[in-house]
C-alpha positions in Angstrom: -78.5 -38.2 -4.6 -74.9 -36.8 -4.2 -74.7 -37.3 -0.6 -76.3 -41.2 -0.6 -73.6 -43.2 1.5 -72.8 -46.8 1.0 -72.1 -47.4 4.9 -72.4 -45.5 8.5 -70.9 -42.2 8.4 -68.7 -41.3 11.5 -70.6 -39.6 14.6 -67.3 -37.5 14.8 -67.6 -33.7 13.9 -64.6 -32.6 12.3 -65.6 -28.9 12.5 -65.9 -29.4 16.2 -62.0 -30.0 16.3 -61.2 -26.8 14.7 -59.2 -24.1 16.3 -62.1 -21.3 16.1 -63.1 -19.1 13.3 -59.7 -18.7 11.7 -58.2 -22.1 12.3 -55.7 -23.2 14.7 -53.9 -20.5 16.1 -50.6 -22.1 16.5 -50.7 -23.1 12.7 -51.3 -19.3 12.1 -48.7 -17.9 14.2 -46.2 -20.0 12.4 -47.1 -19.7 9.2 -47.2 -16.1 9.3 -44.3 -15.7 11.2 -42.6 -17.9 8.6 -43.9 -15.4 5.7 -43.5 -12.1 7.5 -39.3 -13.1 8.7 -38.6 -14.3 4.9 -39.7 -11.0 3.3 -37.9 -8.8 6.0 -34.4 -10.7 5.9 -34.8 -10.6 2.4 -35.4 -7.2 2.7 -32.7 -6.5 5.3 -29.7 -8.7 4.5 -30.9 -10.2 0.9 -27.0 -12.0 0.0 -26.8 -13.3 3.7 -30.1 -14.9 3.2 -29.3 -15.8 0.1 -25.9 -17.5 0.8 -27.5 -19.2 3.6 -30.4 -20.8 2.0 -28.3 -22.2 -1.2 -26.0 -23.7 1.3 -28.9 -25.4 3.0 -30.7 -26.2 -0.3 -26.9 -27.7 -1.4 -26.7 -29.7 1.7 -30.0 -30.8 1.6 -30.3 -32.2 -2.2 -26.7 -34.4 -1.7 -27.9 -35.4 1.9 -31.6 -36.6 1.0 -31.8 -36.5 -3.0 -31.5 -40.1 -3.2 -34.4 -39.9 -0.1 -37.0 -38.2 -2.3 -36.7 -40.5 -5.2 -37.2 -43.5 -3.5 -40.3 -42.0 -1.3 -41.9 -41.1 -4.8 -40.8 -44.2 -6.5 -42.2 -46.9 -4.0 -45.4 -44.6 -3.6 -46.1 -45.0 -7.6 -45.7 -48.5 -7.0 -47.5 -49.1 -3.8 -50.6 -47.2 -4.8 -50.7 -49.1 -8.2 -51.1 -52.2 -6.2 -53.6 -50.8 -4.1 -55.5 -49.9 -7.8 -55.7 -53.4 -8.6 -56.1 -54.8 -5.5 -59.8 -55.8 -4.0 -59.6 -52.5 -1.8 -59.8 -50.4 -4.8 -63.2 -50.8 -4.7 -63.8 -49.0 -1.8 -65.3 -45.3 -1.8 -63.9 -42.1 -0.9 -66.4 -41.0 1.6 -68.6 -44.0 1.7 -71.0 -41.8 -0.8 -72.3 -44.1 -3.7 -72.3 -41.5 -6.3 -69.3 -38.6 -7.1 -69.9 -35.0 -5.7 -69.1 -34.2 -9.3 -69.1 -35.6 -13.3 -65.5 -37.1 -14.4 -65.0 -34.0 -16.9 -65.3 -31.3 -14.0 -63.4 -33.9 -11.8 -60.5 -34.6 -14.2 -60.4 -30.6 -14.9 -59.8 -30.1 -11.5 -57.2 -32.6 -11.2 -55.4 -31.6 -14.3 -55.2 -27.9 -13.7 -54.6 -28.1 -10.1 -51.5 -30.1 -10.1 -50.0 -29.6 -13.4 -50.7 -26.0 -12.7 -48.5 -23.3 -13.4 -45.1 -25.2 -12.9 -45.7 -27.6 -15.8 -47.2 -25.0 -18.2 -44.4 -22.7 -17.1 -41.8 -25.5 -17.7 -43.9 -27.4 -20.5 -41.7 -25.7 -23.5 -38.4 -25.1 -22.2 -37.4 -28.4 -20.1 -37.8 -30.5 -23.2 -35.8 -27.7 -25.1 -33.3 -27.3 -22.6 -32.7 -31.6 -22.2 -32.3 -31.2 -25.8 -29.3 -29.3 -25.8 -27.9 -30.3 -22.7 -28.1 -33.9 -22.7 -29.7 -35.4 -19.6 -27.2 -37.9 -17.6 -29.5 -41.0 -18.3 -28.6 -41.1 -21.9 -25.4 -40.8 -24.3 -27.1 -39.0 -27.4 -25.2 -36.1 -29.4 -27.0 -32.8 -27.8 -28.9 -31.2 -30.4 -29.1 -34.0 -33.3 -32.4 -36.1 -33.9 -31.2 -38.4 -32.0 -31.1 -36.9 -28.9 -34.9 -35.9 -29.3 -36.4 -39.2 -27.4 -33.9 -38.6 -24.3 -35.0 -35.3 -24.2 -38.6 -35.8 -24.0 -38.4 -38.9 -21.9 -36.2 -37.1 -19.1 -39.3 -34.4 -19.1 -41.8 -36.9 -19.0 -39.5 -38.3 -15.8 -39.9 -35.0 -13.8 -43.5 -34.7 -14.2 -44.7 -37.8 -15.0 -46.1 -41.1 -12.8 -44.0 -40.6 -10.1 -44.6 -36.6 -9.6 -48.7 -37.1 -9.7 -48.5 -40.1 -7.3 -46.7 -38.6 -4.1 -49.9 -35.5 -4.6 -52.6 -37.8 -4.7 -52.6 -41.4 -4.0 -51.8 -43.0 -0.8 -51.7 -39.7 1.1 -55.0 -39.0 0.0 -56.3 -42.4 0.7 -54.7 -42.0 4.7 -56.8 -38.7 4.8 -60.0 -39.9 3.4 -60.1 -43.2 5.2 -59.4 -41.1 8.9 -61.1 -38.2 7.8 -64.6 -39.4 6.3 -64.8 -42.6 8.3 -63.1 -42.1 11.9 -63.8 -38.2 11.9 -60.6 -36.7 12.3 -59.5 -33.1 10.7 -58.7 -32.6 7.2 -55.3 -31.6 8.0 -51.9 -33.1 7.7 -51.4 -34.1 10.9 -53.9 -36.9 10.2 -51.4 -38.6 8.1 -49.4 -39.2 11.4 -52.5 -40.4 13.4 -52.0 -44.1 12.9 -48.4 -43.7 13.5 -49.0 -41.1 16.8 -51.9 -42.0 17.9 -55.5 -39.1 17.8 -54.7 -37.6 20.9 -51.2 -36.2 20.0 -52.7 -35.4 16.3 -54.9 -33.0 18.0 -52.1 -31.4 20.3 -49.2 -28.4 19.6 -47.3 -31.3 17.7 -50.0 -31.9 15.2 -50.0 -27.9 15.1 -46.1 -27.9 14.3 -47.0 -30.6 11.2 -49.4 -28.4 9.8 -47.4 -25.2 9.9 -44.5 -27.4 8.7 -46.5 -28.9 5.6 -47.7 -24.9 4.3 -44.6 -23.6 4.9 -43.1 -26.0 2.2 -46.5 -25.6 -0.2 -45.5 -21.0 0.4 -42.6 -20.9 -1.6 -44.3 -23.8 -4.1 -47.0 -21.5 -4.7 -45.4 -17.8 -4.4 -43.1 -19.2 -6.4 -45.0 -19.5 -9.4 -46.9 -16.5 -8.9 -44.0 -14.6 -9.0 -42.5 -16.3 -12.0 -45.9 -15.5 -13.8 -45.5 -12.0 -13.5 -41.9 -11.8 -14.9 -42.9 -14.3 -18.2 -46.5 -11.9 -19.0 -44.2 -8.8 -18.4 -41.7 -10.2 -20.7 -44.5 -11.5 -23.0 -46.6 -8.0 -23.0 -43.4 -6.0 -23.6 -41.9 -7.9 -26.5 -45.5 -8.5 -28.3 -46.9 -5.3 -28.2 -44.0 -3.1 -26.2 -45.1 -2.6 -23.2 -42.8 -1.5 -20.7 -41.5 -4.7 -18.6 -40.9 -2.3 -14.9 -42.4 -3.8 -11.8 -45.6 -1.4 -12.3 -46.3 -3.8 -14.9 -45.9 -6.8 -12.8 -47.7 -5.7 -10.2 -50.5 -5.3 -12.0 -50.0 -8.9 -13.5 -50.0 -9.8 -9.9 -53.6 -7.5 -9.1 -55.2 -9.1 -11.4 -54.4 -12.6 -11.3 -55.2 -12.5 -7.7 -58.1 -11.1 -7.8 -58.9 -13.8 -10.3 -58.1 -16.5 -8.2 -59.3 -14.9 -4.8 -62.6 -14.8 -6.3 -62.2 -18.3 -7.3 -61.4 -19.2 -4.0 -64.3 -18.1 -2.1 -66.9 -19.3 -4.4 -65.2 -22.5 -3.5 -65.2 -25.9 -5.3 -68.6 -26.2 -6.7 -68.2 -22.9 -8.3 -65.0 -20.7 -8.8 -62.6 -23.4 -8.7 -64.4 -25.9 -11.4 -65.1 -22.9 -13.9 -62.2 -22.0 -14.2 -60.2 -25.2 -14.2 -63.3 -26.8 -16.9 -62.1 -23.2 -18.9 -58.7 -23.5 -18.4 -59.4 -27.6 -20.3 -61.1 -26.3 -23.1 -58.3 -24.0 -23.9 -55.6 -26.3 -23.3 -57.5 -28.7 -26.1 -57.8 -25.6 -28.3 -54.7 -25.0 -28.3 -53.2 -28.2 -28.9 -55.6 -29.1 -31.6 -53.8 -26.2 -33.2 -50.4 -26.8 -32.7 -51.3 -31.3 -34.0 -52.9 -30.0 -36.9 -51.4 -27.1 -37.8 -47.8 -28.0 -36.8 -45.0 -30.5 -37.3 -48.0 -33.2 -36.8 -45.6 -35.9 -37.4 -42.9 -35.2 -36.1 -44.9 -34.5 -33.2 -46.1 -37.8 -32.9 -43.2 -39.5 -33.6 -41.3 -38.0 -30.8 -43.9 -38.6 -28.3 -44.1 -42.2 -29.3 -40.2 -42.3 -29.1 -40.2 -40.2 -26.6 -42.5 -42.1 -24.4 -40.8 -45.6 -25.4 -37.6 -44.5 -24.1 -39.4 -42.7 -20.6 -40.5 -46.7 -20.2 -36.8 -48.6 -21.0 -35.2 -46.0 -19.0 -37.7 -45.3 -16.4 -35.5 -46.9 -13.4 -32.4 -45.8 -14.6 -33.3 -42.2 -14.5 -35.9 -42.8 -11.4 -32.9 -44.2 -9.5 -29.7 -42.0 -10.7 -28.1 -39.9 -8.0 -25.3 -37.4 -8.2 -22.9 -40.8 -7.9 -23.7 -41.6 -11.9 -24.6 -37.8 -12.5 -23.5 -34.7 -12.3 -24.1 -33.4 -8.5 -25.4 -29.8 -10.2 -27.5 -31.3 -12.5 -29.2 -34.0 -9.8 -29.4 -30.7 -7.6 -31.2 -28.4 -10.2 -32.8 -30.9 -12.1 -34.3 -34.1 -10.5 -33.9 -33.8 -7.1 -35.4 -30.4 -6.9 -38.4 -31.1 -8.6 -39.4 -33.8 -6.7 -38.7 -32.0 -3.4 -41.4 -29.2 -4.7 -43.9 -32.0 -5.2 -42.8 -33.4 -1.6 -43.6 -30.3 -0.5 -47.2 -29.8 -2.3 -48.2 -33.6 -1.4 -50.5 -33.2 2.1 -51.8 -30.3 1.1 -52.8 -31.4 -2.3 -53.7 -34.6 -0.8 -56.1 -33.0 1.0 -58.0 -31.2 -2.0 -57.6 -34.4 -3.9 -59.7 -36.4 -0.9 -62.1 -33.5 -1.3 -62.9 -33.2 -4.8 -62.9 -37.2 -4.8 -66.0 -37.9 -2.5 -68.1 -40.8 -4.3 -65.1 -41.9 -6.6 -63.2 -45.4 -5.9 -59.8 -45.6 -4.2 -59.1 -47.5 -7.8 -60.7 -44.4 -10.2 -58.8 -41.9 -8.0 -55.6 -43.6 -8.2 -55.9 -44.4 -11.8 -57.0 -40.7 -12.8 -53.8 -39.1 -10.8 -51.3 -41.9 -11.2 -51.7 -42.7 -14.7 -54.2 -40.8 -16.9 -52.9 -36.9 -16.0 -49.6 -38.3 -16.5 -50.1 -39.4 -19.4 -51.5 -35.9 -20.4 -48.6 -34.1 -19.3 -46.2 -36.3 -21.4 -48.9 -35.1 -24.7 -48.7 -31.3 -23.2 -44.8 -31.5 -22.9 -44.7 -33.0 -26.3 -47.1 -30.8 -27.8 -44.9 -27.4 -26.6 -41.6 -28.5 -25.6 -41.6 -30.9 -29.2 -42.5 -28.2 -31.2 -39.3 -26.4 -29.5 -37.3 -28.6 -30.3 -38.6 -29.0 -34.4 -37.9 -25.6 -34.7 -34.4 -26.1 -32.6 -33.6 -28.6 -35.3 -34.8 -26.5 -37.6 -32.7 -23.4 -36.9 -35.8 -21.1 -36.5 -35.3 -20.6 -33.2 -32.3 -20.8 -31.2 -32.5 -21.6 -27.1 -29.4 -22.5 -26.4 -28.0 -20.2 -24.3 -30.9 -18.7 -22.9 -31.8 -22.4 -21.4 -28.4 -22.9 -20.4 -28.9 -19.6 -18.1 -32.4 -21.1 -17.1 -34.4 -18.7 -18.5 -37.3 -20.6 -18.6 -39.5 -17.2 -19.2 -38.0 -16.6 -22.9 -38.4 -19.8 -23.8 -42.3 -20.2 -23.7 -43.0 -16.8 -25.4 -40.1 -17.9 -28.0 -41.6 -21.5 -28.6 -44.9 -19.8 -28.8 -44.3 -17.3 -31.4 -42.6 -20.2 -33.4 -46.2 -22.1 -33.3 -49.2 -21.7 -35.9 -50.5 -18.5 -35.5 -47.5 -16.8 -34.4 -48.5 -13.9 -31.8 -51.8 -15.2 -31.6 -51.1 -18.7 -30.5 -48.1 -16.6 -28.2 -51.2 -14.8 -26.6 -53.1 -17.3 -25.9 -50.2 -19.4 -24.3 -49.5 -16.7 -21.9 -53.5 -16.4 -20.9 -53.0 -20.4 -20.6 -50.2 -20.0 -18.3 -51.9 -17.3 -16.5 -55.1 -19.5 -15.4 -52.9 -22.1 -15.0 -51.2 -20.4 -12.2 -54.4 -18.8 -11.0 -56.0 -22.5 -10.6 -53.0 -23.1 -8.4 -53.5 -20.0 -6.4 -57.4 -20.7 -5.7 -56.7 -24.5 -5.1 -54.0 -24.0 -2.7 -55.8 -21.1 -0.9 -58.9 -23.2 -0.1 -56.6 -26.4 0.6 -54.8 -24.0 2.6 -57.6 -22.7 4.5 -58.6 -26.4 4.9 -55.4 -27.0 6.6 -55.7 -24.1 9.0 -59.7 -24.5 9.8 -60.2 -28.4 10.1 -63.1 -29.1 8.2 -63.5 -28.8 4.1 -66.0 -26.0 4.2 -63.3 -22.9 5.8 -64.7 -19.4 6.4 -64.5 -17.6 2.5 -63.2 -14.1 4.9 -59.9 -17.3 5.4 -59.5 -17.8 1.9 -58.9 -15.0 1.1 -56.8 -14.0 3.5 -54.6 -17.0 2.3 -55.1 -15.9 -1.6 -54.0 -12.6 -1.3 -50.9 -13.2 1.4 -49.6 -15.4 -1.7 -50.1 -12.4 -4.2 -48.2 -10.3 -1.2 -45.3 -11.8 -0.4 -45.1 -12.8 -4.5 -45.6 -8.8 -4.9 -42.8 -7.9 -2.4 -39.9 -10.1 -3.1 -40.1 -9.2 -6.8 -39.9 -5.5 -5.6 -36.7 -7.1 -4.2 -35.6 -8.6 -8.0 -36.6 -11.4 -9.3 -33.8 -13.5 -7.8 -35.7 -13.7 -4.3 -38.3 -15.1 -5.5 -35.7 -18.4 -6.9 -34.1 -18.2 -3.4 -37.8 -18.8 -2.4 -37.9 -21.7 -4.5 -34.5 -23.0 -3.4 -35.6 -23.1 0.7 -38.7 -25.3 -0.4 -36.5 -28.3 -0.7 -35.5 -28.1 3.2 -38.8 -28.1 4.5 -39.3 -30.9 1.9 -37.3 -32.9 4.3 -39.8 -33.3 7.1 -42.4 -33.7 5.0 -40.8 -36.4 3.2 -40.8 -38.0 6.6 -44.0 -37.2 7.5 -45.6 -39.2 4.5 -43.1 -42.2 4.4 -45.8 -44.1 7.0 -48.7 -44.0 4.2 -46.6 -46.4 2.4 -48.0 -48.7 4.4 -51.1 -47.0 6.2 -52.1 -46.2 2.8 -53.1 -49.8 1.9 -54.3 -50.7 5.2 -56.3 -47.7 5.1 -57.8 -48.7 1.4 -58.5 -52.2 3.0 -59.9 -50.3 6.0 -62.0 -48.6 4.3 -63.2 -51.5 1.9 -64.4 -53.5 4.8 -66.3 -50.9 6.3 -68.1 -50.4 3.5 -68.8 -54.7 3.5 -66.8 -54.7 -0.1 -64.5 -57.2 1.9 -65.0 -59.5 4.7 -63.4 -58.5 7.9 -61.3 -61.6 8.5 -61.7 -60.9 12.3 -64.9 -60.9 12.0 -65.1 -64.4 10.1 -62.7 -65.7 12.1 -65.0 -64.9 15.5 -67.5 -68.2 17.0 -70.9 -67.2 16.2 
């Protein structure tokens, strides 16, 4: 049975800490308050608020950029200890058996947090490192050589240490306190060893919540907005639609309808269908591109590629905008990891849900290492083929890449793959789940957040869904630039969340150990050491 448990559950209700139907009013007010004052000053006095929020998001990358990458490079470590280590036995949950099979589990993890920013950025950021060489390595731009640099600084931005701040020891912090002691599945558990329960459950817990969704907001909107502009673009230039914010919107109508209705049917339905869909046409379509295209050149470059992501995996993990240039750190490394930062309690959360019944050690293992490992084949498979075809003079990316438009780029290494507007197509329908998998993951994880408990009312979910197709909806009315000053403020709140998970570098093993010893997978040396 799913729900078998390997120890004593918790007497604690969770739901009974809850703030009422809707969740914790404080955690609403904020929120909402956040959402509803962005839109109007952008709205109001959009180059004000746009001069203000690149200063802060300046300031903020040179003052904490060399912050984030440590925080994400000890919790890679850390939680790879933890794997090996004797507490990796222990279960999320204390079930004996998985709430779900590895494929459905796996699909879930994959197309939740690769999601729409590494499909979005899957064929252009290898392009773009291509012909503008990447600090870490001294390789002529655009000759072969340069190929392995520019697959290996990819692989650095979304590879081992990008999955393991979403879903390893923050998760483990969660699902110890959570499953075992009873507390909410919120944020503001991550701070309960540090704070103590009682505060956790106070206004301050509150202001950690609101905190920890206001950085996942622009995360999210972020990519729903982008979505719109690349299908418009796509639409228009493969069958000449017109590319006006009618179109757009009705990108946006539908895709959030999509993932809305995801949302509410909730894990065991919406969610896995689509994600286990989404899987199968991600292996279509790179079946395709491997046997149809530059097969081995493909290969080559992602076993070069790969290699060089390993030699040079502390040089570029550690470079700061001392040994780099301070725009490129800024654009480049530093902001990517602060939009994982930002995505990492929230998405530790659904990762802790969807992982009831696996070990610490398979949970670890299948975020940490094996979807990393798939997003270096993804990257490889699109962003490679860009680049053969760079080399090859069929396409040219140069300067759209160099003015970051990341949009032109998919369609234009799309239309270069087997099957031309075909494989284009069905890139752009990818990239359109994709980003709906993020918007009915985050809404529930989101709703989680705000209710307490892992089962929030459906009316909640949607409420969340469809404020994320809103705002995404109103700032493009604005022009598409809001929506990149959006993604330019998540690195500040990125900043107290970056604080608020540096304690589960240590709570997270203590809590794996924890939780291994409650389940008698460890003996309690306290317990040994007592006179019988």
């Amino acid at each position: 049975m799913p729900n078998e448990t390997i120890s004593m559950p918790s007497d604690n209700n969770p739901r009974s800490m809850a703030g009422g139907r809707f969740g914790d009013p404080i955690v609403l007010v904020l929120t909402i308050g956040f959402i509803v004052a962005f839109v109007l000053s952008s709205a109001l006095a959009p180059d004000a608020v746009t001069d203000v929020i690149g200063a802060g998001f300046t300031w903020s990358a040179q003052t904490f950029g060399s912050f984030f990458q440590l925080l994400l490079l000890l919790t890679f470590v850390i939680a790879i200890g933890v794997a090996v280590s004797p507490a990796g036995r222990a279960r999320i949950g204390a079930q004996a058996t998985p709430d779900m099979s590895t494929f459905k589990w796996v699909s879930i993890i994959l197309c939740t947090l690769l999601a729409g920013g590494g499909v979005f950025f899957a064929a252009g950021e290898p392009v773009y490192h291509f012909v503008v060489s990447p600090p870490a390595f001294d390789a002529e731009a655009g000759t072969a050589a340069a190929v392995p640099g520019a697959l290996a600084q990819s692989f650095m931005h979304w590879g081992f240490l990008a999955w393991a701040v979403l879903g390893t020891l923050p998760a483990i912090v969660l699902a110890h306190h959570h499953y075992q002691r009873g507390l909410p599945l919120q944020p503001r558990t991550l701070l309960a060893p540090v704070i103590g329960e009682r505060r956790v459950r106070g206004a301050l817990g509150s202001v950690v919540d609101a905190v920890c969704v206001i950085a996942l907001v622009g995360g999210t909107v972020g990519p729903i907005g982008f979505l719109a502009t690349q299908m418009s673009f796509g639409l228009h230039e493969l069958f000449g639609l017109p590319q006006g914010y009618g179109v757009q919107l009705a990108i946006m109508v539908l895709l959030g309808a999509i993932y809305v209705t995801s949302a509410v049917t909730g894990i065991d339905r919406g969610i896995q269908i689509l994600s286990r869909f989404n899987v199968g046409l991600a292996l279509a379509i790179a079946a395709v591109i491997l046997l149809l295209g530059p097969t081995q050149f493909l290969v080559d470059a992602w076993f070069q590629g790969f290699g060089s992501y390993l030699s040079s995996f502390f040089d570029m993990a550690t470079m700061t905008a001392q040994t780099a240039p301070g725009w490129w750190m800024k654009w480049w490394t530093v902001f990517f990891f602060a939009w994982f930062i930002g995505y990492a309690p929230v998405m530790a959360i659904f990762v802790a849900r969807i992982s009831r019944g696996r070990s610490v050690r398979e949970m670890i293992v299948a975020v940490a290492i094996l979807a990393p490992l798939a997003t270096t084949v993804w990257f490889t498979l699109l962003g490679g083929s860009g680049i053969y075809h760079q080399l090859q003079g069929t396409i040219d990316l140069a300067e759209p890449l160099q003015n970051f438009q990341f949009d032109v780029a998919t369609l234009t290494v799309a239309q270069a793959l087997p099957g031309g507007t075909v494989m284009a197509l069905a890139v752009l329908v990818l990239t359109t789940i994709f980003v709906a998998t993020t918007g009915d993951s985050m809404s529930y994880a989101v709703s989680v957040v705000c209710a307490g408990h892992d089962e929030p009312n459906p009316a909640l979910r949607a409420f969340w869904g469809i404020s994320f197709a809103l705002m995404a909806a109103i700032l493009l009315y604005m022009g598409a630039g809001q929506v990149s000053v959006l993604q330019q403020f998540l690195v500040m709140p990125a900043i107290p969340v970056a604080l608020i998970l540096v304690p589960t570098l240590w709570h997270g093993p203590k809590s794996a150990y924890a939780m291994a010893r409650e389940q008698g997978l460890l003996i309690d040396p306290k317990a040994a050491a007592s006179p019988k």
